[in-house]
MINUMAR-946559 format. One line per field, with one value per residue (C-alpha): x, y negated, z; residue in three letters; chain; residue number from 1. Coordinates in Angstrom, 2 decimals, padded with zeros to 5 digits. Layout:
N
x <- (X, ...)
y <- (Y, ...)
z <- (Z, ...)
res <- (ALA, ...)
chain <- (A, ...)
n <- (NUM, ...)
This chain:
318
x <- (-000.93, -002.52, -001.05, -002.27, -001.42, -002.53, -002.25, -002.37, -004.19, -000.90, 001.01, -002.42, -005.55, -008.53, -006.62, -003.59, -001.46, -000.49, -000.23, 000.23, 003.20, 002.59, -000.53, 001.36, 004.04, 001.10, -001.78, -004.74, -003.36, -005.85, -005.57, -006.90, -006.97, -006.31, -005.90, -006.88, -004.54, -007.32, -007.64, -004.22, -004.45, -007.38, -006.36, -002.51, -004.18, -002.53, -000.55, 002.44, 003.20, 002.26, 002.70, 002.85, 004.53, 003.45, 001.37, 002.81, 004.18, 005.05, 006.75, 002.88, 001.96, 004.92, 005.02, 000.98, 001.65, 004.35, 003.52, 004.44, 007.39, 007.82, 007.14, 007.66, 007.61, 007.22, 009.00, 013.01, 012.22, 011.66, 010.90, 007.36, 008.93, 010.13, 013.31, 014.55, 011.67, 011.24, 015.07, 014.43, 011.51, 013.45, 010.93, 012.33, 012.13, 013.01, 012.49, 012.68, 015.14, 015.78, 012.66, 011.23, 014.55, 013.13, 010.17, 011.52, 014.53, 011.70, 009.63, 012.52, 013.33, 009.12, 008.74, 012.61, 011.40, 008.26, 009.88, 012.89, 010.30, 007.72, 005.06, 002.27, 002.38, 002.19, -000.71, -002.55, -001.92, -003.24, -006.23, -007.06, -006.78, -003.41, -002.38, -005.44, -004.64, -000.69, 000.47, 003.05, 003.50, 005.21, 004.53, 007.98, 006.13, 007.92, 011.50, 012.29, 015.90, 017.94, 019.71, 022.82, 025.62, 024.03, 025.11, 023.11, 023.62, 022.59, 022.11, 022.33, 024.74, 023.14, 021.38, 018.52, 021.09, 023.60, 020.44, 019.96, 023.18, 023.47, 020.22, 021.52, 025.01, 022.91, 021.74, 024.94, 024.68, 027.69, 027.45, 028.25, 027.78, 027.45, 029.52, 027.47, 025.95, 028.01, 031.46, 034.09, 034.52, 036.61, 037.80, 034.86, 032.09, 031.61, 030.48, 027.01, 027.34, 030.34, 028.10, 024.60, 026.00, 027.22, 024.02, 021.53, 019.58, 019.82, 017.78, 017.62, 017.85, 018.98, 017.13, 015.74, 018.32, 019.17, 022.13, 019.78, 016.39, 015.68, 019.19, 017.49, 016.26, 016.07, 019.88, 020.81, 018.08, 020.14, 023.04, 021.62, 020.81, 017.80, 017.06, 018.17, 015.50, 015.11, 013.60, 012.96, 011.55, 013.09, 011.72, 009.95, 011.81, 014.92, 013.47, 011.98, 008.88, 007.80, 011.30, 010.58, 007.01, 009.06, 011.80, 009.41, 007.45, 009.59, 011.66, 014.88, 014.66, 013.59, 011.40, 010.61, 008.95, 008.05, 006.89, 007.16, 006.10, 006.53, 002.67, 001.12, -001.40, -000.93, -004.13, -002.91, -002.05, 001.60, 002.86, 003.87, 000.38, -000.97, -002.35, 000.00, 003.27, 004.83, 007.12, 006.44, 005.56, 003.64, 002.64, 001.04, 004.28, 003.69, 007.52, 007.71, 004.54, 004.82, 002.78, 005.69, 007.71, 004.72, 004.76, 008.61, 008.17, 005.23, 007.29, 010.21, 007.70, 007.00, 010.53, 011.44, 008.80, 009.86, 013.70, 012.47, 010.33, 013.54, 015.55, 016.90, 018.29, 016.83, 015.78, 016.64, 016.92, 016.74)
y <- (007.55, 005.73, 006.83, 005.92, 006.90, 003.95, 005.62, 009.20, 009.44, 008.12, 011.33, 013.95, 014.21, 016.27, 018.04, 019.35, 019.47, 020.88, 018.66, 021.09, 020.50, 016.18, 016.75, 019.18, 016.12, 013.66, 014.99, 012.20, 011.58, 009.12, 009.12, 006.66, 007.39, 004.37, 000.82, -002.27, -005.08, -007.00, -004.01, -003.20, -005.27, -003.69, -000.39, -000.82, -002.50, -000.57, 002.09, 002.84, 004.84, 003.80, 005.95, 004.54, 004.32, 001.61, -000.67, -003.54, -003.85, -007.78, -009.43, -011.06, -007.61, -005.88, -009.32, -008.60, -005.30, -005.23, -001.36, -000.20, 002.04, 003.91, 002.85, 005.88, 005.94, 008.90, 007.12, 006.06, 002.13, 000.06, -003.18, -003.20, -003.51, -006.10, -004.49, -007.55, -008.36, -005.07, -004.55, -007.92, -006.18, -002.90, -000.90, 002.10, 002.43, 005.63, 006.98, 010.02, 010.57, 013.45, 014.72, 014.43, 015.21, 018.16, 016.56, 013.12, 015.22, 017.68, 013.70, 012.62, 015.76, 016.45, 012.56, 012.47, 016.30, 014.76, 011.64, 013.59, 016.17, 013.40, 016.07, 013.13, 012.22, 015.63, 016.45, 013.96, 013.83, 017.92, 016.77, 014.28, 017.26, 016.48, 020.12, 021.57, 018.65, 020.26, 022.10, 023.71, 025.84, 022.37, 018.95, 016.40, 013.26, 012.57, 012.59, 015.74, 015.35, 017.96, 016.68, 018.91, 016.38, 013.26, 010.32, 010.04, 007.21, 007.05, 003.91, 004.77, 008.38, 009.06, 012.55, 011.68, 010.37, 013.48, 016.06, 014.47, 014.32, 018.44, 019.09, 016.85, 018.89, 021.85, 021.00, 020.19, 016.35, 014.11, 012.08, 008.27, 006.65, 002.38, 000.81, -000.22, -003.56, -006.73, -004.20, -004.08, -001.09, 001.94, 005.10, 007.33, 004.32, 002.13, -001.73, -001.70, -003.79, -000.89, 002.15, 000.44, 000.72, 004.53, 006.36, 008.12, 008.07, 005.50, 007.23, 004.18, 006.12, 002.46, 000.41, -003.00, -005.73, -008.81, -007.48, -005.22, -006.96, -007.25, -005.15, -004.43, -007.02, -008.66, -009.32, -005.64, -003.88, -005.75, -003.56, -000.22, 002.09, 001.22, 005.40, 005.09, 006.30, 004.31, 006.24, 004.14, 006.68, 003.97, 000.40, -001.38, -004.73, -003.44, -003.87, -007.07, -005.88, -007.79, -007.55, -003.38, -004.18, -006.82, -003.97, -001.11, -002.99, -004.13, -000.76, -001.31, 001.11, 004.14, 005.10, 004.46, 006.22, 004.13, 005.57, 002.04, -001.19, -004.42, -003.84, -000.74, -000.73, -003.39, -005.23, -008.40, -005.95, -005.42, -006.38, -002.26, -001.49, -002.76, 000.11, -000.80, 000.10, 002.52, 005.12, 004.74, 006.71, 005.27, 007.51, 006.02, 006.73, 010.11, 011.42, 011.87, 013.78, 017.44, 019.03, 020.71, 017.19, 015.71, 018.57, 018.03, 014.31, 015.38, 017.77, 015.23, 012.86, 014.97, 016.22, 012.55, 011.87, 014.75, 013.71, 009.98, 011.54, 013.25, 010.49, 011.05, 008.90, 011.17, 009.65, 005.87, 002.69, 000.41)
z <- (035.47, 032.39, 029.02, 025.97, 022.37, 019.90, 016.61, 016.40, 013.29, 011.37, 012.07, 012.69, 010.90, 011.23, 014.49, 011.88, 014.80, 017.70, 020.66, 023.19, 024.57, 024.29, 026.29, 028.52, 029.32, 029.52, 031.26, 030.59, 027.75, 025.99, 021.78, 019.60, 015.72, 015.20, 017.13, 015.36, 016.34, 018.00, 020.53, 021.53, 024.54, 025.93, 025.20, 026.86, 029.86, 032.81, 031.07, 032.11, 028.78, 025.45, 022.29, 018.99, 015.24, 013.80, 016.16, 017.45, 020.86, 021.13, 023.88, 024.99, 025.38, 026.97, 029.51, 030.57, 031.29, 034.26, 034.79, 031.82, 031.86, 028.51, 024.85, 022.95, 018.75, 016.41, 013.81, 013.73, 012.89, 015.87, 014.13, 015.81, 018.85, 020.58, 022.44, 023.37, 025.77, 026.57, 027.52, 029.77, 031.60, 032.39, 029.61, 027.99, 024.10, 022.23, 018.75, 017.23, 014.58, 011.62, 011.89, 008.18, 006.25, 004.36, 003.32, 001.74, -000.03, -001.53, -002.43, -004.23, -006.33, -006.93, -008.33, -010.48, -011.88, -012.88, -014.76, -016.21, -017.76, -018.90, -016.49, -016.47, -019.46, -021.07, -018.51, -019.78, -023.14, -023.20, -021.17, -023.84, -026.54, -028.23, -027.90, -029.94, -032.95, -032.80, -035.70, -034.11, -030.59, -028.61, -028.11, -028.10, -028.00, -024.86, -023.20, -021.25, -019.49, -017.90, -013.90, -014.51, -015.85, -014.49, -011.77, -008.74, -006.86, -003.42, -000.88, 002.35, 003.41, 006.60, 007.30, 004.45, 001.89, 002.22, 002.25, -001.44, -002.07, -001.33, -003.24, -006.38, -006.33, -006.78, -009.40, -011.01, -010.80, -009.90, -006.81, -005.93, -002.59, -002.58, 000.14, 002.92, 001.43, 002.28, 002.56, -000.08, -002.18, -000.14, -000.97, -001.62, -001.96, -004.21, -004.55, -005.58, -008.53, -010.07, -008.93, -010.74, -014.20, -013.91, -012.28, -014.53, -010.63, -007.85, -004.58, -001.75, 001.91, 003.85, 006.31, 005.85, 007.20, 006.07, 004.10, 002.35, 001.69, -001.76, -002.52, -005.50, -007.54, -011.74, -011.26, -010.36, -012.53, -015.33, -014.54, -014.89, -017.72, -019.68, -019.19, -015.39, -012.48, -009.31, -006.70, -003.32, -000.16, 002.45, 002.50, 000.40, 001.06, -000.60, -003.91, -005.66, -006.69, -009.95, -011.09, -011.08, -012.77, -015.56, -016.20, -016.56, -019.02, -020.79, -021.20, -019.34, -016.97, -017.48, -014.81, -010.98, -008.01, -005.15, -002.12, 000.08, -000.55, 001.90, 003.32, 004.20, 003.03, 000.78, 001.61, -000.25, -003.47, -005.03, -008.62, -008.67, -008.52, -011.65, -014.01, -016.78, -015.92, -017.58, -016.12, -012.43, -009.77, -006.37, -003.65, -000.36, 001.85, 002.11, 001.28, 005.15, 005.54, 004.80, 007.83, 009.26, 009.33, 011.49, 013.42, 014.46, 014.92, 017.83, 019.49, 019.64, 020.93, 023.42, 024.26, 024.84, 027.11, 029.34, 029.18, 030.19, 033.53, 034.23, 034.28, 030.64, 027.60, 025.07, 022.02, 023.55, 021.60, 024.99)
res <- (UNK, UNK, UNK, UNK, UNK, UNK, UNK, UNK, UNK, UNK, UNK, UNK, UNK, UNK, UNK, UNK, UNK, UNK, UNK, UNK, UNK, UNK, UNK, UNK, UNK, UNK, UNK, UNK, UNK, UNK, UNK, UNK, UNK, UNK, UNK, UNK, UNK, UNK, UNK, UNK, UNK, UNK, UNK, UNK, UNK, UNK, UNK, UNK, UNK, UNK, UNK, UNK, UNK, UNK, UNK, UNK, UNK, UNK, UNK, UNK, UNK, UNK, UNK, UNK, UNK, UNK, UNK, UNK, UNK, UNK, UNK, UNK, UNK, UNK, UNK, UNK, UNK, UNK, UNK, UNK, UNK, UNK, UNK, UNK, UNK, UNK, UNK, UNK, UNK, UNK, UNK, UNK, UNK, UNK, UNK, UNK, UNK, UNK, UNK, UNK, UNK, UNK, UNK, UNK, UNK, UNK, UNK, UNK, UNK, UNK, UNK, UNK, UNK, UNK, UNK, UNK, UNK, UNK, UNK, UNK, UNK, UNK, UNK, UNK, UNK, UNK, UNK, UNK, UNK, UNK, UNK, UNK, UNK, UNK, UNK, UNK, UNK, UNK, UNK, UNK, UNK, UNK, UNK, UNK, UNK, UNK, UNK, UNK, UNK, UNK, UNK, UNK, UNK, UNK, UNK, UNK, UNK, UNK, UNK, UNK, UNK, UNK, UNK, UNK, UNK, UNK, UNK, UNK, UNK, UNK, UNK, UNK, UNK, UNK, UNK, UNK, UNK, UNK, UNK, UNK, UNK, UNK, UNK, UNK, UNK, UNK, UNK, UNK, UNK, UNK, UNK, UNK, UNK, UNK, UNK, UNK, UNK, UNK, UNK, UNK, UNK, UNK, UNK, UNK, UNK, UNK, UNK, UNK, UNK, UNK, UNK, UNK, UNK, UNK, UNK, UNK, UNK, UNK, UNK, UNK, UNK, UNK, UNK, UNK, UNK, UNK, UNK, UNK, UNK, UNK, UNK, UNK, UNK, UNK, UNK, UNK, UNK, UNK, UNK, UNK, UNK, UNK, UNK, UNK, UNK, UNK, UNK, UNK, UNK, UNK, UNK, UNK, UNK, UNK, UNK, UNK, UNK, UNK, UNK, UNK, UNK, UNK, UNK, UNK, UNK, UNK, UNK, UNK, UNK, UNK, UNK, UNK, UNK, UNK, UNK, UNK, UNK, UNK, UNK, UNK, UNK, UNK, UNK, UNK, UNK, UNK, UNK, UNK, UNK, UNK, UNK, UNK, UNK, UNK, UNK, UNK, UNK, UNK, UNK, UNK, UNK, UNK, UNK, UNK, UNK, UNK, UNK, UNK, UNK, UNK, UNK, UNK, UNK, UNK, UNK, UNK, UNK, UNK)
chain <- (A, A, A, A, A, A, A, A, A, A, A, A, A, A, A, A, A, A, A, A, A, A, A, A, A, A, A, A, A, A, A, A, A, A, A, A, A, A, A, A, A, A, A, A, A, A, A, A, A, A, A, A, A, A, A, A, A, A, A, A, A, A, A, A, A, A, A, A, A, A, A, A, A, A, A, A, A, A, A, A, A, A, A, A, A, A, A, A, A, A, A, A, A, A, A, A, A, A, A, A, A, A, A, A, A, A, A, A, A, A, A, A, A, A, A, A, A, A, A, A, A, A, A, A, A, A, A, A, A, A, A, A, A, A, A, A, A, A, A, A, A, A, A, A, A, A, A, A, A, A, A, A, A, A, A, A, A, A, A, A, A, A, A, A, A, A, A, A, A, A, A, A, A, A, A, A, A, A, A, A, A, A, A, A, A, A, A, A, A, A, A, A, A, A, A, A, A, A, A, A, A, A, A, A, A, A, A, A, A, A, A, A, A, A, A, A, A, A, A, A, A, A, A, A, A, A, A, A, A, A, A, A, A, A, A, A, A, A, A, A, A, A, A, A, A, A, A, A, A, A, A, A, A, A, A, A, A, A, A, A, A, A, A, A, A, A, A, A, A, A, A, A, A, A, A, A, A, A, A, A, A, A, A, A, A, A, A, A, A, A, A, A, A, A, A, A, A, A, A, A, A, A, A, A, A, A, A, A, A, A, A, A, A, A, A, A, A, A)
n <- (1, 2, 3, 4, 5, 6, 7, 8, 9, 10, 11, 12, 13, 14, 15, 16, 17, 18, 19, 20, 21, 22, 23, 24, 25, 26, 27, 28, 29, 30, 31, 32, 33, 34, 35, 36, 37, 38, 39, 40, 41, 42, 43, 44, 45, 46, 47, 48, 49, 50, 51, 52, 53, 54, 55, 56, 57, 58, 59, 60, 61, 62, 63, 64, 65, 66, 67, 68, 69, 70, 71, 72, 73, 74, 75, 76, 77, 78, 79, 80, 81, 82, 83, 84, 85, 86, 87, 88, 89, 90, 91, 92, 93, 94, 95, 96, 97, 98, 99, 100, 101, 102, 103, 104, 105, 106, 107, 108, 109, 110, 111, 112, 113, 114, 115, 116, 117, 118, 119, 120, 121, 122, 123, 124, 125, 126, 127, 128, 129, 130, 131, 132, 133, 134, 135, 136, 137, 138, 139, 140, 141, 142, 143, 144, 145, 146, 147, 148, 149, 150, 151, 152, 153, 154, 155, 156, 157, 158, 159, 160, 161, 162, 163, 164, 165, 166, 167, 168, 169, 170, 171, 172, 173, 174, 175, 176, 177, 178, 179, 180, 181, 182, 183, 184, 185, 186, 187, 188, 189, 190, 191, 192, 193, 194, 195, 196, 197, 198, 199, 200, 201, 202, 203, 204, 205, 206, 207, 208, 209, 210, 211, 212, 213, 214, 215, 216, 217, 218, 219, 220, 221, 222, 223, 224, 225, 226, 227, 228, 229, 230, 231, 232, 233, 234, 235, 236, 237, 238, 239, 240, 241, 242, 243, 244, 245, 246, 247, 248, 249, 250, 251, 252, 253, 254, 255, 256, 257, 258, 259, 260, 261, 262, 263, 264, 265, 266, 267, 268, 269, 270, 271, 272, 273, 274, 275, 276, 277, 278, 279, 280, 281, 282, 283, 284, 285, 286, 287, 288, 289, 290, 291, 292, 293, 294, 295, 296, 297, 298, 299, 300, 301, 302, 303, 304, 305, 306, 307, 308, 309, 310, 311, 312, 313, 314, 315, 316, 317, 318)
């Protein structure tokens, strides 16, 4: 049996892993770091299992290869998929869910710790030899903020958005959960436009639909503090990107950290990369990618695979 993994080198690199019990549920098992688009076809030719996260399996593909029984993802979005044709041609489609929780709620604490105590700025600003010209013991050119007594808001109160929630209670920070977007306001959740002007933090933990694309944009920056943080570890189309860029320069919000943007990598560029914003954060979407979170997302790769050979729904999205 031809089985083929198309990407390995997004959740392994330089053999960090161990693939033991994958390779034990996939004997053959063929891995490609990576798979430019222009090869998938050759490389899927015949397989009856492909492994991916984020190649693309469209319905050509999945249509020229009748054989092919199992597309399995080590990631929870299945947006480069297309389950409809796959459903059509009787091919199973699973994901792997809750697997990186302790790594994007330690992301989104590391990047808010280092904007509420100003820890770049001051880095640099001792690197550059402000300390030495000091005449006293501390420097308070910039803002350092304490998290007890704040608002967090948080978008999207599945397992990610309650493990923040927990962390930011611990802290001794209030918490406020939006309504899911396009619902009225309920007991215990709030419309998004009444929770935006109360947080000191908004985290975003919600996936990209058409209710929530561009959630955030000039409109709803508008509404929050100018000292407010916006931290985003989910999608980047839930935020309008030059909006961010306009509001951090021009000092109506108070800081950002963007681990997502709307390509990966963004080839084409991204107004939230420019060197002159102030007050923002952007990490390669790497909030995910502690070792031990890759680690669990190849064992429940490999757990679903098993469950699928023994006639099993583990893990299934079709």
């Amino acid at each position: 049996m031809k089985s083929v993994f198309l990407d390995f080198a997004t959740v392994s690199t330089a053999d960090d892993l161990d693939a033991g019990d994958l390779l034990a549920a996939l004997p053959g098992l063929t891995r490609h770091a990576v798979t430019p688009d222009e090869e998938v076809d050759e490389r899927i030719a015949g397989a009856e299992v492909v492994l991916l996260n984020k190649a693309e399996m469209t319905r050509a593909r999945i249509e020229a290869n009748p054989q092919l029984r199992l597309i399995a993802l080590t990631a929870t979005g299945t947006n480069n998929v297309d389950l409809q044709a796959a459903e059509e041609r009787g091919v199973a489609v699973c994901n792997i869910r809750d697997y990186c929780t302790p790594s994007v709620v330690q992301h989104v604490f590391a990047t808010l710790l280092a904007l509420t105590h100003s820890i770049r700025e001051y880095d640099r600003a001792l690197k550059a030899g402000a300390w030495e010209r000091e005449e006293q013991f501390t420097m308070l050119h910039y803002p350092v903020r304490e998290l007890a007594g704040r608002t967090l808001g948080i978008v999207g109160y599945g397992v990610l958005g309650q493990a923040v929630a927990k962390v930011a209670e611990a802290f001794g920070m209030r918490v406020l959960v939006a309504a899911r977007p396009g619902a009225p306001q309920s007991e215990g959740r709030w419309a998004l436009r009444e929770l935006l002007p109360q947080v000191d933090v908004l985290s975003l933990h919600c996936p990209i639909t058409a209710q929530t694309r561009r959630l955030i944009g000039a409109p709803e920056l508008a509404l929050m503090k100018t000292d407010a943080v916006l931290i985003n570890t989910a999608r980047g189309g839930l935020i309008d990107p030059q909006a961010l860029a306009n509001a951090l320069r021009a000092g109506s919000l108070g800081g950002a950290a963007i681990d997502v943007v709307d390509q990966e990598p963004p080839v084409d560029g991204n107004p939230l990369l420019a060197p002159d914003i102030p007050r923002l954060i952007v990490t390669p979407h790497t909030a995910w990618a502690a070792r031990e979170s890759r680690q669990r997302a190849i064992d429940e790769l490999a757990r679903n695979v098993r469950d699928f050979f023994a006639g099993g729904r583990r893990g299934r999205v079709v």
